[in-house]
RODRENKE-275364 format. One record per residue (C-alpha): residue in one letter; chain; x, y, z. Coordinates in pm, 1 decimal, m for minus. Layout:
N
a/A/X/Y/Z;
...
***
This chain:
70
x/A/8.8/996.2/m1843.3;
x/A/135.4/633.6/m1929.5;
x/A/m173.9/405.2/m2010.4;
x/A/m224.6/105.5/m1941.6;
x/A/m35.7/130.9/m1557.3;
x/A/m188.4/166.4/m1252.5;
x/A/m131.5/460.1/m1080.0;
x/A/m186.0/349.0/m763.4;
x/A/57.4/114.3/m724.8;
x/A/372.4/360.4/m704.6;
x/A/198.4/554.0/m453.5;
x/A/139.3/245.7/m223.5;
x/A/524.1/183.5/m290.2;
x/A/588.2/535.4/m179.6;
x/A/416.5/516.9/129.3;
x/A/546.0/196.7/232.7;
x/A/863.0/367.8/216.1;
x/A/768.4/690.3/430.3;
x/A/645.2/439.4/692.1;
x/A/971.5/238.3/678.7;
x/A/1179.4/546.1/695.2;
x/A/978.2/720.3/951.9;
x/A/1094.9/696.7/1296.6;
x/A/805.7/805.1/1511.3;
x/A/519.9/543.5/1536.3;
x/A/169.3/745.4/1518.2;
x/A/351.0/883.6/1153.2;
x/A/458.7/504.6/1023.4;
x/A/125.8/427.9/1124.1;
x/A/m10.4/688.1/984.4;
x/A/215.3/591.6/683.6;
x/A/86.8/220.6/695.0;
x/A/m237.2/271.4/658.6;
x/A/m269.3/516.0/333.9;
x/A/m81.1/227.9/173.0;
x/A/m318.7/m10.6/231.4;
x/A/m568.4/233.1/134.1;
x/A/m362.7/267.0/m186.9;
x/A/m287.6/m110.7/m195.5;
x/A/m644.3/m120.6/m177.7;
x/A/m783.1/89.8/m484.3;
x/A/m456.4/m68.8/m691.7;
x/A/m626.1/m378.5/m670.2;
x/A/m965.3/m211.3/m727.4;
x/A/m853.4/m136.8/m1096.9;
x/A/m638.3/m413.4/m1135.0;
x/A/m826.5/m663.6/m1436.2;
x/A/m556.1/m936.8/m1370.9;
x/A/m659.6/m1210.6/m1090.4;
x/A/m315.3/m1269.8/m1007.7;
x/A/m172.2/m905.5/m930.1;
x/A/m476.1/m839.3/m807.0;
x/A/m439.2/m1093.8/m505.3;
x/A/m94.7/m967.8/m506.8;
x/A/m228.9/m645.0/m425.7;
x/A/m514.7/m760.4/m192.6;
x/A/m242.9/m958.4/44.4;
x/A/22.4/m611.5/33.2;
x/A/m300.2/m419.9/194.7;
x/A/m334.2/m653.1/433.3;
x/A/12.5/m689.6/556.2;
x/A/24.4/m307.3/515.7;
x/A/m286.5/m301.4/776.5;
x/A/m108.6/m565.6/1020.9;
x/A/219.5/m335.2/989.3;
x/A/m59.3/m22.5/1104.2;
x/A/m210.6/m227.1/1367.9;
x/A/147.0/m379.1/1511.8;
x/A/438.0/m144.2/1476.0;
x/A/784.4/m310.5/1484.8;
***
């Protein structure tokens, strides 16, 4: 384990990805939501202001992505 990174943030990455690349609604939905959850606990742990806002602002557009599918 790398110190010193936050795990979280690849694993918000990774779902944003599944979400893109999945072509059934319910599942990018699914998808968008567990990467604002991850978005979410990234910024939790985050001690910079700056990413952390950065992190804040992906979970929320990662929620309006949930709550309005393309």
């Amino acid at each position: 384990m790398s110190f010193g990174r936050n795990p979280h943030v690849p694993k918000a990455q990774a779902e944003e990805q599944k979400a893109l690349a999945s072509e059934d609604a319910h599942a990018a939905s699914i998808a968008w939501r567990e990467a604002a959850r991850q978005w979410d606990r990234a910024a939790a742990r985050e001690t910079d202001a700056k990413r952390k806002a950065d992190y804040e602002a992906k979970a929320e557009a990662a929620r309006a992505n949930a709550e309005a599918p393309e």
